[in-house]
Each structure stands twice: as structure tokens, then as C-alpha cells.
LOVO-219659 format. One record per residue: residue number from 1; residue in one letter; x, y, z of N, C-alpha, C, O in turn. Coordinates in steps of 0.2 Angstrom, whole numbers. Layout:
<atoms>
{NUM, "a", {X, Y, Z}, {X, Y, Z}, {X, Y, Z}, {X, Y, Z}};
...
</atoms>
This chain:
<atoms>
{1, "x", {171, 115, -22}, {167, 117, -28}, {165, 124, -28}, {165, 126, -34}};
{2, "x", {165, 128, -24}, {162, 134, -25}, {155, 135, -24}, {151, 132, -21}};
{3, "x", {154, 141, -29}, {148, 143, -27}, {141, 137, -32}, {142, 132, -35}};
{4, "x", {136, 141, -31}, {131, 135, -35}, {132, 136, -42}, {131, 142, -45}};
{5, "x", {134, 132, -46}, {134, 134, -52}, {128, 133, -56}, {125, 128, -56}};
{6, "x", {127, 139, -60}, {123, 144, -63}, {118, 140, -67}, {112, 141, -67}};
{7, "x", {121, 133, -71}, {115, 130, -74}, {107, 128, -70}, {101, 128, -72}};
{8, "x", {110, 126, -62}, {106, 125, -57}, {101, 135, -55}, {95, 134, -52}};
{9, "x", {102, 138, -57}, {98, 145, -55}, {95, 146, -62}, {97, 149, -66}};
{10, "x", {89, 143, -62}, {85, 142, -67}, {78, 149, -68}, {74, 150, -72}};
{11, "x", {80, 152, -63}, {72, 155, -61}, {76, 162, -58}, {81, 161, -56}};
{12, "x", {71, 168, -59}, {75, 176, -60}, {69, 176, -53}, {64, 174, -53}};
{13, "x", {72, 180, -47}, {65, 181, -42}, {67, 186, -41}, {73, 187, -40}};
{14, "x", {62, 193, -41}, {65, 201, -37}, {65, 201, -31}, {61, 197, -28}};
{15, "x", {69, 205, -28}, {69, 204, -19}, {70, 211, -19}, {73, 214, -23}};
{16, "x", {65, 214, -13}, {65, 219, -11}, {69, 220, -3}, {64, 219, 1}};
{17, "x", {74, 220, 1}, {79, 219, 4}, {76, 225, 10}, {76, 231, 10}};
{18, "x", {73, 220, 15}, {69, 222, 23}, {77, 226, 25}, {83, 224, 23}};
{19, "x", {75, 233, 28}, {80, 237, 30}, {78, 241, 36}, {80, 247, 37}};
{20, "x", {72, 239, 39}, {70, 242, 46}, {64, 243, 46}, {61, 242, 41}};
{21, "x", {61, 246, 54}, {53, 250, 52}, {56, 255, 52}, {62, 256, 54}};
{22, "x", {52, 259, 51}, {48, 270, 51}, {42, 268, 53}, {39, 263, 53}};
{23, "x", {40, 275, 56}, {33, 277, 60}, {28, 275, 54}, {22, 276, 55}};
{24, "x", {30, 272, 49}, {22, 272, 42}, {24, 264, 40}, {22, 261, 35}};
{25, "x", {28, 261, 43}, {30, 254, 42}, {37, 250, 40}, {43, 253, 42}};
{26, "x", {36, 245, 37}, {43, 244, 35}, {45, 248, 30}, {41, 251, 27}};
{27, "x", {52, 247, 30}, {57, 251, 24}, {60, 245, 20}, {63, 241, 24}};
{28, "x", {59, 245, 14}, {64, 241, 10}, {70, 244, 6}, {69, 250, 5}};
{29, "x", {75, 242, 3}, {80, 243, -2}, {75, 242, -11}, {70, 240, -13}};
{30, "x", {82, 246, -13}, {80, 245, -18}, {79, 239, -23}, {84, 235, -23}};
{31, "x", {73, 236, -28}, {71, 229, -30}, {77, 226, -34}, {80, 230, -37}};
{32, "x", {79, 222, -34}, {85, 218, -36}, {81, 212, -40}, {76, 210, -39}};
{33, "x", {85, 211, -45}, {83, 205, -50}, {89, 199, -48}, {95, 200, -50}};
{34, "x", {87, 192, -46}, {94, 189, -44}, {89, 184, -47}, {83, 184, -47}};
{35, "x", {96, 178, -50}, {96, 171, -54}, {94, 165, -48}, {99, 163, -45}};
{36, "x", {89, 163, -47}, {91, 159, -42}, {86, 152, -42}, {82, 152, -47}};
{37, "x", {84, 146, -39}, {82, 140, -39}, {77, 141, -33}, {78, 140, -27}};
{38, "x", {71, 142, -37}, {64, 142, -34}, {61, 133, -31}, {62, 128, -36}};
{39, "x", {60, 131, -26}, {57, 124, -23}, {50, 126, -20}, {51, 130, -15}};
{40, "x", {45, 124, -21}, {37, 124, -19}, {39, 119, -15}, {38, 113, -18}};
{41, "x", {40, 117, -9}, {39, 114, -6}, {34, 115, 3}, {33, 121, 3}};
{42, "x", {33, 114, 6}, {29, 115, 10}, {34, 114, 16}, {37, 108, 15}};
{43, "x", {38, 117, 23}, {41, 112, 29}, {41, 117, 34}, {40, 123, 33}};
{44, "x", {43, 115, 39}, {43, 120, 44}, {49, 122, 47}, {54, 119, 49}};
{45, "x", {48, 129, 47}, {55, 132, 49}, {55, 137, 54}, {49, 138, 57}};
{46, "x", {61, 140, 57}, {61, 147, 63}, {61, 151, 58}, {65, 152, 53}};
{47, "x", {55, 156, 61}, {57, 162, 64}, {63, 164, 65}, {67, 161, 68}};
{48, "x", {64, 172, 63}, {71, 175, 69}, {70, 174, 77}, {74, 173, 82}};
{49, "x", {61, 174, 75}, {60, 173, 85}, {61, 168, 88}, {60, 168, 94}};
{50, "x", {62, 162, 85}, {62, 155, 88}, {54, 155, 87}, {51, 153, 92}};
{51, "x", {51, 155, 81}, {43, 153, 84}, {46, 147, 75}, {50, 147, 71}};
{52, "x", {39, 143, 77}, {40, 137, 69}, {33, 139, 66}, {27, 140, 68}};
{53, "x", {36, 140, 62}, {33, 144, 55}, {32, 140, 48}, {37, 137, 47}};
{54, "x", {28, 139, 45}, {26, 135, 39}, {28, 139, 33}, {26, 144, 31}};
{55, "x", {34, 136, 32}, {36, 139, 24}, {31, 135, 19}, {29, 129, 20}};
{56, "x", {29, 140, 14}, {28, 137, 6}, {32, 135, 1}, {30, 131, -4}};
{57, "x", {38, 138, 2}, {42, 141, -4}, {52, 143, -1}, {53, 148, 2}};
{58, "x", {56, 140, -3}, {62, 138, -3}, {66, 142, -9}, {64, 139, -15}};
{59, "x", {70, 147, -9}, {71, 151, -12}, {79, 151, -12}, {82, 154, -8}};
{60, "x", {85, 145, -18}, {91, 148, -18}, {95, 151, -20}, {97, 148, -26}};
{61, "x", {99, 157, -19}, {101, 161, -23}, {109, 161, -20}, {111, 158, -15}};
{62, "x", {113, 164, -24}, {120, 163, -23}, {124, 168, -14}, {123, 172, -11}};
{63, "x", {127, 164, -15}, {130, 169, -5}, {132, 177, -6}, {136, 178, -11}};
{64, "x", {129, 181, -2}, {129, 187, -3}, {124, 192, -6}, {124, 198, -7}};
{65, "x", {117, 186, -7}, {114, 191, -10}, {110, 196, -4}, {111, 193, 2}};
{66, "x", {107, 199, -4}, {103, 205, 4}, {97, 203, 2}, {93, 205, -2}};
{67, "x", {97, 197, 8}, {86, 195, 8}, {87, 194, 18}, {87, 188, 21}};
{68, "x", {88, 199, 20}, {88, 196, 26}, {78, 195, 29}, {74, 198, 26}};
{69, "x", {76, 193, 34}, {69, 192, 37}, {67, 197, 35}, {70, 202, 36}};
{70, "x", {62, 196, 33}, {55, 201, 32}, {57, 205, 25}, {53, 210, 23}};
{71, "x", {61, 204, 21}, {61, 206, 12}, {56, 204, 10}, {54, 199, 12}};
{72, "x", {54, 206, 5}, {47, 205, 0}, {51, 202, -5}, {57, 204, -6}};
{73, "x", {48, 197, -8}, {52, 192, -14}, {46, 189, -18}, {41, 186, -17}};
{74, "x", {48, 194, -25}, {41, 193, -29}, {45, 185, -35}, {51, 185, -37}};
{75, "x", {39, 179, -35}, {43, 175, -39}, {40, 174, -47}, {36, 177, -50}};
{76, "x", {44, 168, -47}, {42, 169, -57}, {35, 167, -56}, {33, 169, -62}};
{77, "x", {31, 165, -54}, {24, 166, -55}, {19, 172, -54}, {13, 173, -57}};
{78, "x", {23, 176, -50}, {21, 181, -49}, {17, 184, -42}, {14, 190, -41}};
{79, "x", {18, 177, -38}, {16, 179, -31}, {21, 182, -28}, {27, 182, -30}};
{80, "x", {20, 186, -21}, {22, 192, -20}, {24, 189, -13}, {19, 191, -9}};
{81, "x", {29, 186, -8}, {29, 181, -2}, {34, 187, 4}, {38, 191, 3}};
{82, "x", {33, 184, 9}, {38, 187, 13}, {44, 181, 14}, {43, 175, 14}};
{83, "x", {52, 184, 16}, {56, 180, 17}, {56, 178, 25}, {56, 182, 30}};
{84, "x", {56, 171, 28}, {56, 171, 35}, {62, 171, 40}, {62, 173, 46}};
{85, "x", {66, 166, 35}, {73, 165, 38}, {78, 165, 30}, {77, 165, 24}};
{86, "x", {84, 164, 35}, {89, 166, 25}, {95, 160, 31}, {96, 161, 37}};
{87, "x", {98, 156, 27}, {104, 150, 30}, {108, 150, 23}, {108, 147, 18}};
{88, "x", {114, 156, 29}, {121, 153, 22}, {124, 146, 24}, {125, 142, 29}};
{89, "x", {124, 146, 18}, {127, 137, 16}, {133, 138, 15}, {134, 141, 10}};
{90, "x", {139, 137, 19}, {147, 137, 16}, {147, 131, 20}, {146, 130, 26}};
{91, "x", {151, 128, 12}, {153, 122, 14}, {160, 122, 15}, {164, 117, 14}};
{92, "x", {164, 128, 18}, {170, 128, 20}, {176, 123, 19}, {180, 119, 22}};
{93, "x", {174, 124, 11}, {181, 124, 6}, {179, 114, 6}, {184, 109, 6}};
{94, "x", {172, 113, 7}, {173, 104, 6}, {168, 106, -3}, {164, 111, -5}};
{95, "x", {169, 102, -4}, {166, 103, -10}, {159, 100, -15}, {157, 96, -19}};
{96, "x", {159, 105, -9}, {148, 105, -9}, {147, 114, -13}, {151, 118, -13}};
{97, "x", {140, 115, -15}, {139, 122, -18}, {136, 126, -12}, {132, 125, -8}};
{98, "x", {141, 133, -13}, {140, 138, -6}, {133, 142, -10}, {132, 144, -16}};
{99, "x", {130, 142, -6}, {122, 145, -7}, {121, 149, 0}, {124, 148, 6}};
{100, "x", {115, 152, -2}, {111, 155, 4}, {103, 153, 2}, {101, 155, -4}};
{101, "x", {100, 149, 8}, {94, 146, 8}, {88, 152, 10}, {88, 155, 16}};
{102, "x", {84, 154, 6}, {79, 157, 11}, {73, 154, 8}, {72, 152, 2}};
{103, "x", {68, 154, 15}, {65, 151, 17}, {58, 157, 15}, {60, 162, 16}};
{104, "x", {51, 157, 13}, {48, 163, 11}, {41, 158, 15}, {40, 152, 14}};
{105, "x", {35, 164, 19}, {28, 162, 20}, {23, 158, 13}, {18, 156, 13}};
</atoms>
């Protein structure tokens, strides 16, 4: 199947792309505008550290986009979340939609 197809990415989310700390905080990338399928759902998820963390919000965007832990992702509502984990989905070549899951506080 490929990637997610397009009609399914209903909702535009800005992501600002976690790129380390400095002595005054984190540093992000520049904000990026991506297509992608916002879910309000509530579940629990890791951490990078292995700790279980309560997502609010499930965020999918196509494979490749740069949201690794700790990016800021402003959504079409306009609330302002951090990302907690990001899970590429490849269905290696079976024909399911290749996405990447991020998971947001």
C-alpha cells in the first residue's frame, strides 16, 4: 500500500523539531507545517526513559517527518503539547499505510 494516503490527513499540525539543550534550554528546528490525522484519545505510553506517561493526543503524520521526543506540536485547536514518543509504522512492503505515530502530553 504505501504511504498513508492523503485523504486520511485531514488536519495541518506545526511541529517545532526538539534538536537538543543549551545552557538557556531546549533548542528547537525550524516550525514546519505537516498534513496529518489528529486522535483526542487518552492511553498510556513510554517515555524515551522507560517511565508510562499519559498521552492525550495521538498525532499521524506521514514517515520522515522530524518530531523526534521533546518537539513542540501546535494542533488545529490551537493547543500547544509536547511530543513524548514518535513509532515508525512500516509495514514492510505488506500492504498496510507506512505512517509515524507520535504520541503528545
Amino acid at each position: 500500500m504505501g504511504a498513508v494516503p492523503g485523504w486520511l490527513l485531514r488536519h495541518r499540525v506545526r511541529i517545532e523539531p526538539y534538536i537538543g539543550d543549551s545552557a538557556y534550554g531546549p533548542l528547537y528546528g525550524a516550525e514546519l507545517t505537516v498534513r496529518a490525522m489528529v486522535d483526542d484519545t487518552t492511553r498510556i505510553v513510554r517515555s524515551p526513559t522507560g517511565a508510562e506517561v499519559t498521552s492525550s493526543t495521538t498525532v499521524y503524520v506521514r514517515r520522515g517527518v522530524a518530531c523526534p521526543p521533546g518537539s513542540r506540536v501546535t494542533l488545529p485547536s490551537g493547543r500547544r503539547t509536547v511530543a513524548i514518543s514518535t513509532a515508525d509504522r512500516n509495514g514492510g512492503g505488506l500492504p498496510t499505510p507506512d505512517h509515524q505515530e507520535v504520541s503528545l502530553e
